[in-house]
N, C-alpha and C positions, 0 to 999 in steps of 0.2 A: 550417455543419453544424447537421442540429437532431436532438436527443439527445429521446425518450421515456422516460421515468420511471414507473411504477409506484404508485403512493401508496396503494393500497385499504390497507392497512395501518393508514393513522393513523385509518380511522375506527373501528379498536377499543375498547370502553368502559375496559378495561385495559389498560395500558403493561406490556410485558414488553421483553427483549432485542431483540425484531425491532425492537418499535416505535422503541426508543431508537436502536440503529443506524442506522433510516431518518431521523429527527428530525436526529439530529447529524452525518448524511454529508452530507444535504443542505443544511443550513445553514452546510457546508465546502464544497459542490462546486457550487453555484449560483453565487458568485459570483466563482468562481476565471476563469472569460475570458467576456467582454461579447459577444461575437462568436459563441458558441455559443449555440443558440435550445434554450431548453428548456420541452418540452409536457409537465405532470404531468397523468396519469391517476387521476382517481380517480371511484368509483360507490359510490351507497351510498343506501338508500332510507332509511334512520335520522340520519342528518347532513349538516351542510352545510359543508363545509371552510372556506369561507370566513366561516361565523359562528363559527370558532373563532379566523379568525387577525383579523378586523376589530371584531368586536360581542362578542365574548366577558364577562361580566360575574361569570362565578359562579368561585372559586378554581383549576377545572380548566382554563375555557376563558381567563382570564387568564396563566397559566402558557403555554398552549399560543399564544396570541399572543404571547409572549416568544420562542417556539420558532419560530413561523411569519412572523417577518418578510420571510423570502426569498420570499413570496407578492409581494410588492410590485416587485421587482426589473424592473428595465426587458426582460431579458432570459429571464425566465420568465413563461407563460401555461399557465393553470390549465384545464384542460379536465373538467371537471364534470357526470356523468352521473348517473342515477338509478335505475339498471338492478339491480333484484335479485341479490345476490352468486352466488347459488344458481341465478338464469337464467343468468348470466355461466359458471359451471363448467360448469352441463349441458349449454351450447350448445359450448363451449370443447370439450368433452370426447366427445362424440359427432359433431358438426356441424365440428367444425374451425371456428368463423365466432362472433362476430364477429371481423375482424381488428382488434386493438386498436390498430395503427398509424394506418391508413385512418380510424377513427370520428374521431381527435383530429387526421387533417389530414396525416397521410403525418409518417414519420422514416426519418431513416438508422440511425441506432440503438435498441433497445430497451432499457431496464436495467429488472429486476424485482430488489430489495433484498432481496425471500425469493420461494423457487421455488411463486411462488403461479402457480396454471395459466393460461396468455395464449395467445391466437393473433394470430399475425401473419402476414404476408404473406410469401411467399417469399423475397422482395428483400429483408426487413427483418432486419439483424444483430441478435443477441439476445446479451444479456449476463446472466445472471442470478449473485447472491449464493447461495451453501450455508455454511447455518449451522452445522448440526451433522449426525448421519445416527444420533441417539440412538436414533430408531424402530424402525431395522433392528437397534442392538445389544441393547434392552433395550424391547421391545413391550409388554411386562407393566407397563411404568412407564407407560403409555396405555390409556386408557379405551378400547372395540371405539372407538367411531364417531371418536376423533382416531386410530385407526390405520388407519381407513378412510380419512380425510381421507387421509393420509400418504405409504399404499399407492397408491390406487387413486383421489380424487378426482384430487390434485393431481400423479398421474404424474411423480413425480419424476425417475424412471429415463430416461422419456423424455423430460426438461428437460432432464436433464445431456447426454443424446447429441445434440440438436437445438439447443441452445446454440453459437453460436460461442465466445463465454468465458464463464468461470469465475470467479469470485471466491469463495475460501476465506477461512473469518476464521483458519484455523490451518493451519501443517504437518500438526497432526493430520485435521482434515479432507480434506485434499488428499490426505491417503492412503486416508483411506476412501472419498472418490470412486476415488479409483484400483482399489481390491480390492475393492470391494460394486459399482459401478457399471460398473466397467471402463472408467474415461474416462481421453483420451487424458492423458497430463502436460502432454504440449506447452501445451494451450489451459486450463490451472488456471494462475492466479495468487493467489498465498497476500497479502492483505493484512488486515493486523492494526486491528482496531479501537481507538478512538482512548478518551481519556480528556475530561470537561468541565472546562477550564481553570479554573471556578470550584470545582470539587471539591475543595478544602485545607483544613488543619487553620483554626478560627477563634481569635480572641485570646481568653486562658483566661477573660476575661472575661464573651465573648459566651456561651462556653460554658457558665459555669457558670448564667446567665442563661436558659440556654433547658433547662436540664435540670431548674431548679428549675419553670420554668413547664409543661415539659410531665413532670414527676412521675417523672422516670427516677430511677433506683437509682444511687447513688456510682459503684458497682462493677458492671461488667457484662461478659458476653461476648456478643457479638451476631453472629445470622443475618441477612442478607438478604435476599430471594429469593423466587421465587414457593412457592406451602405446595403442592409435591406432590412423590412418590414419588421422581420421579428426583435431589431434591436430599437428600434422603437425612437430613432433618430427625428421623427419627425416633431415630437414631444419637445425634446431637445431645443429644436429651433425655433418653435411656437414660443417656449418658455423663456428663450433666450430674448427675443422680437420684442416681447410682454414687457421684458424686465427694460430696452431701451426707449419701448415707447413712454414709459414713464418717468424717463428721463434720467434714469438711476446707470451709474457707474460708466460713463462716459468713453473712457480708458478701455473699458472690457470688449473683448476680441471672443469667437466662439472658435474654437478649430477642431473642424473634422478629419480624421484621417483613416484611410481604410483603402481596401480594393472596393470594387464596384460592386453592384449584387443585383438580385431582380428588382425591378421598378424604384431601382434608388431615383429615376430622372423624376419623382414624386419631391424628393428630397430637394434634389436642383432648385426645381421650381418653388419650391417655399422659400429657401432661403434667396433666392433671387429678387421674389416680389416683397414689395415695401421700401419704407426708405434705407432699409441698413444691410441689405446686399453684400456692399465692401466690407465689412464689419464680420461676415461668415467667410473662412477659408476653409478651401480645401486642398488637401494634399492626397493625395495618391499613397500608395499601402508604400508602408516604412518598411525600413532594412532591420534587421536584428539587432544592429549594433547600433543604429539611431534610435532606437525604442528608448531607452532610457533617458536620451537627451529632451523628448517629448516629454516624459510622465515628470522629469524633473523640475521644467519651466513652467508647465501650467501648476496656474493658484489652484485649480481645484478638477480632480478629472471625475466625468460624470459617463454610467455605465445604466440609463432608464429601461434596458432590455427586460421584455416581458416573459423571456422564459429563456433557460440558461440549462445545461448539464451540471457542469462546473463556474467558469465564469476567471478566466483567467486574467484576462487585463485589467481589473480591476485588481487583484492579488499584487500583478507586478505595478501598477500606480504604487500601489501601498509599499510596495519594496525598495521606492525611490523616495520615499515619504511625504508624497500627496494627499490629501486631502479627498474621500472619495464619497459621492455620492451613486448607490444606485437601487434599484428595484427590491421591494420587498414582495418577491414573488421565486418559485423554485427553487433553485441548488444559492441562491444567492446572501439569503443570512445565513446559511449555513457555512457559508465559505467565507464570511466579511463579518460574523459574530457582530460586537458591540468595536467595530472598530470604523465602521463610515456609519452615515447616515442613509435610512432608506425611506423610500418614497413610495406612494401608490405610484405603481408607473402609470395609467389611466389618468392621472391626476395631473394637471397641468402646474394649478396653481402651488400643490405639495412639490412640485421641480422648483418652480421658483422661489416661494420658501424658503427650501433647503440652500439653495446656491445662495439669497442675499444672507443667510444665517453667517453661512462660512465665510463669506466675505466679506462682513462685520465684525464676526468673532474672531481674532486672532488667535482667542485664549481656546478655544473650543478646539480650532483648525492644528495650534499646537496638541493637542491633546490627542485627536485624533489621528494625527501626524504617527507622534508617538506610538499609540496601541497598533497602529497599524503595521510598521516597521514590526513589531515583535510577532505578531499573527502569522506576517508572511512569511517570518525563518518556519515556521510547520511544513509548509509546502515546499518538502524536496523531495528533485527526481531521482536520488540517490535513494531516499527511502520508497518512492515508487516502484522503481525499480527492483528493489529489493523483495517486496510485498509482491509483485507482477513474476519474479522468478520462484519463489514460493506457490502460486497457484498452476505455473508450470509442471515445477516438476513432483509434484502431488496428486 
């Protein structure tokens, strides 16, 4: 059998959720049976895949050689085009042509890991991944031209109907394909995204070593995430303001960290104005392998996003054994069960609430510690993966 893959993804200059997804399915599904021929597609007139996963030299592209071993694999062949992403849609989207099957050599299958716009040949089975469908609930959290994207490049609507399967990262998306889209259930399978088995708490040693060297505060509560509208950071920092203006927990430090996003400078400016300014940090989007040393130092990581597919950094908080607060809204108790506490995200005063709870209860915070750490061994990319090869070659 030979399975076609999708990849235009990883040549984005940013890692967000898609990208990680694609990163860590495939470095679970590639090497799951020798016998399956897999042809990765990828085009891109700004990089070259393969100098990230062989020649890589500067901190990004070493990282991403860590990530792209499965390039080398006997059983996968990298199919490497140069074609303007933006000829690619226009042609895709009016021309029906190129077929992306035929360019990289004929497949029985297609998988696209997000509903980026592909044409293929009649004969060729299409599998596409649906992340989330935030666009249609909450357009206002999108800049015009990424709800143009959304809308009307990347035709999503008619992805989901011309798909033979589905892959949802959540019950809850599976139903909003169902009612927004109107796709069939039959051909949705709900598979949950995985967790990276090095994401764990470090020894309080390492810890406290890396906290001194990179300047963090004893005491923190920390965000992750990308800085824009739909995660709902603004909340975050009103509730944080609230909780200092009243004189409570002196010691406590807020830290954002994330890449930039649309009208994050909304964000700037809040936590700028007032007296506690110094009090909010921000760090620029972490490395892979600092991610843990973040989720592990703060007393309590807070996730108030208003609409979520999955809802991964929260999962990996809990895998370091933090204490997590976040939104009772979409894929998010479904993903965090009885193991954090949730909040209206709308609700300022239910953030602050939740955070003086946890930071007076130690016996709650241990508890929740606890459940939590167990919740997150569910989410692995080895059973992803596994489940994702199944709707393949079926």
């Amino acid at each position: 059998m030979i399975v076609g893959i999708d990849i235009r993804v990883l040549g984005n200059e940013t890692k967000s959720g898609i990208e990680e997804y694609t990163e860590n399915l495939l470095a679970h599904l590639l090497p799951l049976d020798s016998k399956i021929k897999f042809k990765l597609f990828y085009s891109s007139r700004k990089s070259n895949l393969k100098d990230y996963s062989l020649f890589g030299k500067t901190q990004g592209h070493t990282e991403r050689s860590r990530m792209y071993d499965w390039l080398g694999l006997p059983n996968v062949e990298l199919k490497q085009f140069q074609i303007p992403s933006k000829l690619l849609f226009g042609s895709s989207r009016f021309l029906d042509r190129p077929h992306i099957d035929k360019m990289i050599g004929g497949v029985d299958v297609f998988f696209s890991p997000h509903f980026i716009l592909t044409s293929l040949s009649p004969e060729c089975r299409r599998v596409v991944t649906f992340h989330d469908l935030s666009y249609e609930h909450f357009p206002e959290f999108f800049s015009w031209r990424r709800n143009l994207w959304h809308g009307f490049e990347m035709k999503p609507t008619w992805q989901s109907k011309l798909a033979d399967r589905i892959i949802a990262v959540s019950e809850s998306t599976k139903e909003d394909l169902i009612k927004k889209y109107e796709v069939d259930p039959v051909k949705i399978r709900v598979v949950y995204s995985g967790t990276d088995p090095d994401i764990k708490r470090p020894e309080d040693g390492l810890l406290e070593e890396f906290r001194i060297k990179n300047h963090l505060p004893k005491k923190f509560i920390l965000f992750l995430g990308k800085l824009e509208p739909r995660k709902n950071i603004m909340s975050l920092v009103k509730a944080f303001k609230s909780l200092k203006e009243e004189n409570r927990y002196k010691d406590l430090r807020l830290v954002i960290a994330g890449s930039r996003g649309w009208l994050d400078e909304t964000i700037f400016r809040e936590a700028r104005s007032g007296n506690y300014k110094d009090q909010v940090l921000f760090i620029d989007q972490i490395s892979d392998r600092d991610r843990k040393y973040y989720y592990s130092l703060a007393s309590i990581f807070i996730y108030p996003s208003f609409f979520e597919g999955f809802g991964l950094p929260p999962v990996e908080a809990m895998s370091c054994g933090t204490p997590v607060i976040t939104s009772h809204g979409s894929s998010l108790p479904e993903v965090m069960g009885e193991a954090g506490l949730m909040i209206d995200s709308h609700n300022i005063n239910d953030l602050k609430s939740s955070i003086s709870l946890l930071l007076e209860n130690q016996k709650l915070a241990t508890h929740l510690s606890a459940i939590g750490l167990k919740k997150a061994r569910s989410f692995s990319w080895h059973r992803a993966a596994n489940e994702t090869l199944e709707c393949l070659v079926r």
